[in-house]
N, C-alpha and C positions, 0 to 999 in steps of 0.2 A: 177275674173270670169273665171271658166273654158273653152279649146274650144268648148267643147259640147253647154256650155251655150252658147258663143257668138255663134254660129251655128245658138238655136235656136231663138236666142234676135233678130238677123238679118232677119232669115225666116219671123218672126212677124212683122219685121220694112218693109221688102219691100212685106207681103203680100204674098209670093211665098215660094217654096218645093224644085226650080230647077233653075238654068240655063236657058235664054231666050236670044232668039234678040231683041236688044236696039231700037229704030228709035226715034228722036227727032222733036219736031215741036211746033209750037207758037199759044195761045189761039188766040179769037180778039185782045185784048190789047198787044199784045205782047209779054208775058210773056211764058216762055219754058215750053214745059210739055214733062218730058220724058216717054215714054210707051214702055214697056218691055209683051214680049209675051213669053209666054211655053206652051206646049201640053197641061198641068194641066190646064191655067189659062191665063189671060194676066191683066195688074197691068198700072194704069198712076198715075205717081207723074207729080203734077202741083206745081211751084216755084212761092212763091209770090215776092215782092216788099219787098226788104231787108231796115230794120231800122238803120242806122250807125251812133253808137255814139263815135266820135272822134274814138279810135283804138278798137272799139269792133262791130261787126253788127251781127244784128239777122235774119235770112233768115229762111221764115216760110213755111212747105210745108205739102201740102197733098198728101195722097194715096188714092187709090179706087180701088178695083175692074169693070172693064168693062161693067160685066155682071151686077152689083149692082144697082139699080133704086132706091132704098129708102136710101141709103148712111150708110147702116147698116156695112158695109166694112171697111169706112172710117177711114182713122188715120191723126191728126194732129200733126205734129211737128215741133218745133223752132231749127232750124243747130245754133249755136251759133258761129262765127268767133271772132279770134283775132288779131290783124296786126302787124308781127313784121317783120321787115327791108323790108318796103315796101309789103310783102307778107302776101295774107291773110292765114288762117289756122285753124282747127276746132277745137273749144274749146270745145265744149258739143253737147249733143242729150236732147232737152227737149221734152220727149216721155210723149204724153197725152193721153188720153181716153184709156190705158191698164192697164189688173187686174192683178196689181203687183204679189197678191197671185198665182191668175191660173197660171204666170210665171214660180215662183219658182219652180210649180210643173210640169210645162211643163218641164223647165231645169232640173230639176233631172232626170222624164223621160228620156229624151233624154241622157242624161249621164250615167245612167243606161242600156239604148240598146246597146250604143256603147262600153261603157265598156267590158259588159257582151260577146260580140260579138267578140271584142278583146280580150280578156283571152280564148276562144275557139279557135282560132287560133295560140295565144301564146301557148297553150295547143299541139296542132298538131307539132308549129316549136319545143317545146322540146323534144319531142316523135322522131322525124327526127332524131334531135341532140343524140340521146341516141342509138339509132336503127344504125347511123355511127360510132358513137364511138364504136361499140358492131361489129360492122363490120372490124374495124378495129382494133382493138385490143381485146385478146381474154378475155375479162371480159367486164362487166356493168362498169362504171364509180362509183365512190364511193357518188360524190356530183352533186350536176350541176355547182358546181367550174372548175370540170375538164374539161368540156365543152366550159370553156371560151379561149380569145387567150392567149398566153404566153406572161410574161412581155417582153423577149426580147428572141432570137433565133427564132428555128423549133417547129412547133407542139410538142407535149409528151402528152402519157398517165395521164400526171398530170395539160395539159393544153394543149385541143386538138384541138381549134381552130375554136368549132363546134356551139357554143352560146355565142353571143355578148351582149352589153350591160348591162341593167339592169335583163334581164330576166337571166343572168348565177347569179344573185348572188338573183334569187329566187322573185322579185317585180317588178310588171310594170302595168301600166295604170289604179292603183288601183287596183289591186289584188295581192295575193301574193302566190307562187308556191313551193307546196311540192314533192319530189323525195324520195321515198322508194324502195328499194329491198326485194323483197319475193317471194316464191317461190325455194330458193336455198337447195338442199339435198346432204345428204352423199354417195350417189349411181351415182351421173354424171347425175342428172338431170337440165337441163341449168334454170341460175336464172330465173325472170321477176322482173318484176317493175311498180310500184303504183304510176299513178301521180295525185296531188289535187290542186286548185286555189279555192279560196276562199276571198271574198271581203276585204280588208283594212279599210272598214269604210261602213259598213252593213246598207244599204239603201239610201247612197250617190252614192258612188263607185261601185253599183251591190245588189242583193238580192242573184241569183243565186249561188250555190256551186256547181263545178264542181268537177268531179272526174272519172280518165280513172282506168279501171282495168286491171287487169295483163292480160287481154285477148285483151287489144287494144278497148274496148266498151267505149265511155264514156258517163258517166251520170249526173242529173242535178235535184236538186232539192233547195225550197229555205230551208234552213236551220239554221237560224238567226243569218248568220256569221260564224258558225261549219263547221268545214270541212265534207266534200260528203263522200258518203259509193258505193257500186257496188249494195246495194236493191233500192236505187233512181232510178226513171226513167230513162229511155234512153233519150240523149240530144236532141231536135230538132234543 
């Protein structure tokens, strides 16, 4: 599962969008019911009476929304524990009463915004990285190789120090980034440069195609995996 999914598998599980304050406290019988509050919402899980068989116990709990009077909110679920060297420990989530399917599609979404939101800013740090190296040495870089750090010594124009990771060698967070030069003439007209991001796996990883043009604009349209053009929209 990716982190997008378990993101939004968790959001589901505890009901919530956000961050809250915890407070704990005991039904009549005893039994803990944690209630968690956020400006959105506020969420109580109530713990039942755990089943323990020899080194395995089943702890069954519900959720609910506060505001929920008809129990339309509700989520039941079985914490699965298992006991090794004295200690217990969580084996499973048996997550009931949710639509597997709307899941899926919730998770893509959610994987899809953040992606797509991600490569927009990956898009902005290479643009940085291209715009110092160009500052600092008097040509465009050839690759976004050159970009990266040097296997060992000082910076160089053939490894400038300027884009880390995976994005110098063109892929990251499911998308994958192109660098072109154009705009260069025989008169002393200073190059430009074309950059494109484009999904890795079109309708998993992003629908969006991204593409900045030689004037610094960038644009966005879906493209079914194709790299972007400058007649696409402008990005929002």
């Amino acid at each position: 599962m990716t982190p997008a999914a378990r993101v939004a598998l968790m959001k589901r599980f505890v009901l919530l969008d956000e961050p809250g304050k915890t407070t704990i406290s005991a039904n009549p019988s005893g039994r803990p019911i944690v209630r968690c509050e956020t400006p959105g919402g506020t969420v109580e899980m109530q713990i039942g009476g755990a089943d323990v068989r020899d080194n395995v116990a089943f702890l069954p709990l519900e959720l609910h929304e506060t505001t929920d009077s008809t129990g339309a909110s509700a989520r039941q679920i079985n914490m699965g524990l298992v006991r090794e060297e004295g200690e217990w420990k969580l084996l499973s989530l048996g997550v009931l009463l949710l639509d597997l399917p709307a899941l899926e599609v919730e998770w893509d979404e959610s994987e899809i915004e953040a992606t797509e939101k991600a490569a927009l800013e990956s898009l902005k740090t290479i643009a940085t990285a291209v715009d110092s190296y160009r500052n600092k040495y008097p040509h465009l870089p050839e690759s976004l190789e050159n970009l990266a750090p040097p296997v060992r010594g000082k910076p160089t124009a053939e490894a400038a120090d300027l884009l880390h990771g995976d994005l110098a060698k063109g892929a990251k967070d499911g998308y994958v980034f192109r660098y072109v030069i154009v705009g260069a003439s025989g008169i002393g007209a200073p190059a430009r440069y074309e950059l494109s991001a484009t999904p890795s796996r079109y309708g998993r990883t992003g629908r969006r195609s991204f593409f900045r043009d030689a004037n610094g604009v960038v644009h966005a349209a879906d493209r079914q995996g194709a790299v972007g053009s400058e007649t696409d929209p402008k990005a929002e």
